[in-house]
N, C-alpha and C positions, 0 to 999 in steps of 0.2 A: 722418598715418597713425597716432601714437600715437593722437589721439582715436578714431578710428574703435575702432580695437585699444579701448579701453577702454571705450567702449560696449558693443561686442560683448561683449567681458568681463563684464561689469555683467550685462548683458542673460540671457547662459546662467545666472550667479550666481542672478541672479532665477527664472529658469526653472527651477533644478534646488530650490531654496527650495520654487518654489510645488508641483515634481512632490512634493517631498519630502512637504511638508504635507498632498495628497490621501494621502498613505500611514496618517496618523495613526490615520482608521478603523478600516482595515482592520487592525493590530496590535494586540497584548495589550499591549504595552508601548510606549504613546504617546507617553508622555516622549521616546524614543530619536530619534523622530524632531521631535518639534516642537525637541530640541536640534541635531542635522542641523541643521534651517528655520533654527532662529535662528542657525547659523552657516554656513549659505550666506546670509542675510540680510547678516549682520552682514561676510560679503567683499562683498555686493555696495556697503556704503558704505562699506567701504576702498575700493573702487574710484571711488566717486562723490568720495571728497575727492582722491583722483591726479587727477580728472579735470576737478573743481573748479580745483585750481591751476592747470589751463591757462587757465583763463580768468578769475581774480580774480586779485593778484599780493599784495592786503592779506592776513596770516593772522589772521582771527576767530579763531582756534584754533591752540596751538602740533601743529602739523600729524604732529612725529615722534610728542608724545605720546598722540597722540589713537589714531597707526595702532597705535604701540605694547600698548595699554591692548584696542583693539579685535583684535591678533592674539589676548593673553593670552586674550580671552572667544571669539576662536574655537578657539582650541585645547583650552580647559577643555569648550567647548560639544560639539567632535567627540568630544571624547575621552569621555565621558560617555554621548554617544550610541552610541556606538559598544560601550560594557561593555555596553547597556542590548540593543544589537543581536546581541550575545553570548549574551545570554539567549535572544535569541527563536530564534537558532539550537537550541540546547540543548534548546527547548521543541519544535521540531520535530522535533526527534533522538528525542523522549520519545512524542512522536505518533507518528513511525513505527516504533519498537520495540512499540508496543500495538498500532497497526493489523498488523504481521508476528505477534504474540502471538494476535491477535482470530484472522487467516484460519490459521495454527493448529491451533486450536481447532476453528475449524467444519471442515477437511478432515480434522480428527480423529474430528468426530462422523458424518461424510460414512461415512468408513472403517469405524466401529463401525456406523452405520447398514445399510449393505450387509452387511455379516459377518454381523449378525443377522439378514436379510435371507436370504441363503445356506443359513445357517443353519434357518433356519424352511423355508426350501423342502424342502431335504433331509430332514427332520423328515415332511412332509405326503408326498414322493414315496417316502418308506421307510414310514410308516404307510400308505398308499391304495395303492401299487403293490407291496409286498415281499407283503401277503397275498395276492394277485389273483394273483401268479405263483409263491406257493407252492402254491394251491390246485388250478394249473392243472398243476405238477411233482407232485403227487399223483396228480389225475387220472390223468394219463398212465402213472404207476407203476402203478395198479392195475388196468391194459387187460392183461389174460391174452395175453402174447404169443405162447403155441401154439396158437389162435385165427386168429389173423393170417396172412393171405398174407404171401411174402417180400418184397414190394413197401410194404405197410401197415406191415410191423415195423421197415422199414425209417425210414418216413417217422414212427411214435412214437416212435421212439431220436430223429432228429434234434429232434425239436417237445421229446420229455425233456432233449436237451444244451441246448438252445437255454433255454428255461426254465430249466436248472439252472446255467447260464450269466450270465441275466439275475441272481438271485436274486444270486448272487454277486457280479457287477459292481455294485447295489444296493446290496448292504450297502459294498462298497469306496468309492462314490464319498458316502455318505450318512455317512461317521462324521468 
């Protein structure tokens, strides 16, 4: 049961080594992980000499100091990668405070864009519509109203409020 156990062992050791090393690309900071590799490497042949003495019983190698010397290098190896993998947090911290900086920015230019936008309409609907309805709240002023039937006088007063109305709400919603 122990071989089995240390196979398997061996086995993910090797497999988290080789997921580790496809990572190397992809990071700024390669170092971080090929020291990871080499130190899931380096438990996977700790595990190969545990697993060796089940089946040699001569020691080629004084066996404590070998695992010894090999934990020293995986500990220096994680610990190493691991500052290196500090970094790369840090650098991503650093990316997303610019990219939150960048959109920003442009919902700022978004913002000023419209206002100016608003801006310029109001501008063109108070030049092109405040004359046209002050011309036409003239008109109507200068319609001799003891002329007019009760009914007609009636209906230049409302077309004069109504124009003298417009002009006003114009100039209110245009400044």
């Amino acid at each position: 049961m122990l071989k089995i156990a240390l196979v398997i062992s061996m086995l993910f050791q090797l497999g988290a080594a080789v997921f580790s090393i496809s990572l190397v690309r992809r990071t700024r900071y390669n170092i971080s992980w090929i020291l990871v590799s080499a130190g899931l490497i380096l438990m996977a042949i700790r595990r190969l000499f545990d697993f060796s003495t089940l089946f040699w019983e001569s020691n080629l190698f004084q066996r404590e100091e070998i695992n010894a010397w090999i934990g020293v290098l995986i500990s220096v190896f994680i610990f190493i990668g691991v500052i290196f993998i500090r970094k790369i947090f840090k650098l991503q911290d650093q990316v997303e405070k610019l990219r939150l900086e960048s959109e920003q920015k442009v919902l700022s230019a978004i913002i000023n864009t419209e206002e100016k936008e608003r801006q310029t309409f109001a501008r063109e609907l108070h030049d092109g519509l405040g004359p046209v309805l002050s011309s036409i709240k003239m008109t109507l002023s200068a319609i001799k109203q003891e002329t007019l039937t009760p009914f007609n006088r009636e209906v230049i007063n409302k077309a004069f409020n109504a124009s003298n109305t417009s002009v006003t709400t114009l100039k209110r919603n245009c400044q």
